[in-house]
N, C-alpha and C positions, 0 to 999 in steps of 0.2 A: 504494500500500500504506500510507503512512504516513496521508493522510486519511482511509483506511478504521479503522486503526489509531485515531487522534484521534478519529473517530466514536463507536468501541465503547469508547473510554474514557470519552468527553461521555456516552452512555445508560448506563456502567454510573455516574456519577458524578450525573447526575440520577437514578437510584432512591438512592443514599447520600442524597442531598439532599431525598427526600420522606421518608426514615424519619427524616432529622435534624430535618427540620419538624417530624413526628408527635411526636416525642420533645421536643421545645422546647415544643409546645403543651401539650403534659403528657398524652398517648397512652399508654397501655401496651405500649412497643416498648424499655423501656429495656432486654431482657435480650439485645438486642442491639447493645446500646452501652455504650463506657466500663466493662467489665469485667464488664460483665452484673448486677451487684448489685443495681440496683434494676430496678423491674419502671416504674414511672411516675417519673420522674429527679428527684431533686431539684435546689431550682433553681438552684444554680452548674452544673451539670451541662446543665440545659437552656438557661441563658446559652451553654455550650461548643457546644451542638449549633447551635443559634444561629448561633454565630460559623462554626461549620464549613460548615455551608451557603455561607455569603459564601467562603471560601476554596474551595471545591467549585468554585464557579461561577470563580474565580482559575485554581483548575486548568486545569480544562476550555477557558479561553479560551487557556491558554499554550499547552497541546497541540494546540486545533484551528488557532493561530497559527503554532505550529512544522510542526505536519502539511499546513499549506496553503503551505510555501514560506517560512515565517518566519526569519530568522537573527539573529546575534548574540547579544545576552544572552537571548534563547530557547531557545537553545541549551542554557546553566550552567542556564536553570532548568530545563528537562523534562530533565537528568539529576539536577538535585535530586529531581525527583520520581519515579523510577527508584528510586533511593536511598530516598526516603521510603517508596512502595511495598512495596518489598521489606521492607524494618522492618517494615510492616504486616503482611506477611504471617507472619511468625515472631511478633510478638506477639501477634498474633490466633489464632496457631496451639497458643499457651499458655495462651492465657486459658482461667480456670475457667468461664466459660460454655458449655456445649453449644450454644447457639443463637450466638453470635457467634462460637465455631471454627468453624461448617457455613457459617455467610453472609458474614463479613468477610473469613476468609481466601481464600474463594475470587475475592471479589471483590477482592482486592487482588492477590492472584496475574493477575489478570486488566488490573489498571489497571499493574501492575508491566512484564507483557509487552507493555501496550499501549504506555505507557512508552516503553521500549525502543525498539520500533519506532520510534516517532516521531525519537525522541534518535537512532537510527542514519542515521533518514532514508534507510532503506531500503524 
């Protein structure tokens, strides 16, 4: 369950990671990122998306590490990201964008749970 888990965290964390591409490249995706205000990001903004990518892929390797039998300080991070997650979801769930409440939050409810799983290593 828990690599299953780690999986559908890693494919929902590779599509965050191709709109954060599209958005650093200077794509018109920014109204679902970063508060939805600009429509093509400006470029501190597509520095961030940038940088999130590389932690994306951070992610995704601590979960499918933790989900494939990993321990120790694998452990504190994938409930860090539990934690992180969940955040995401209540600010996403605020944000004044209609396109980033329908797509982030669900997708962070989704890495939240996945999360979990993993962290319980059940």
């Amino acid at each position: 369950m828990t690599a299953a888990a780690a999986f559908l965290a890693t494919v929902v964390l590779g599509a965050l990671a191709v709109v954060q591409l599209a958005a650093a490249a200077g794509r018109p995706v920014g109204r679902f990122l970063w508060g939805g205000q600009h429509e093509v990001l400006p470029r501190g903004l597509r520095i961030g998306s940038a940088i999130s990518v590389v932690l994306y892929a951070g992610m995704a390797a601590a979960l499918i590490a933790r989900g494939t039998g990993g321990e120790g300080a694998l452990v504190v991070v994938v409930w860090m990201l539990v934690g992180y997650f969940a955040l995401g979801i209540v600010v996403n769930a605020i944000s004044r964008s209609p396109s980033e409440r329908s797509v982030m939050t669900p997708a962070c409810a989704v890495l939240a749970a996945c999360s979990l799983v993993v962290a319980l290593g059940a």
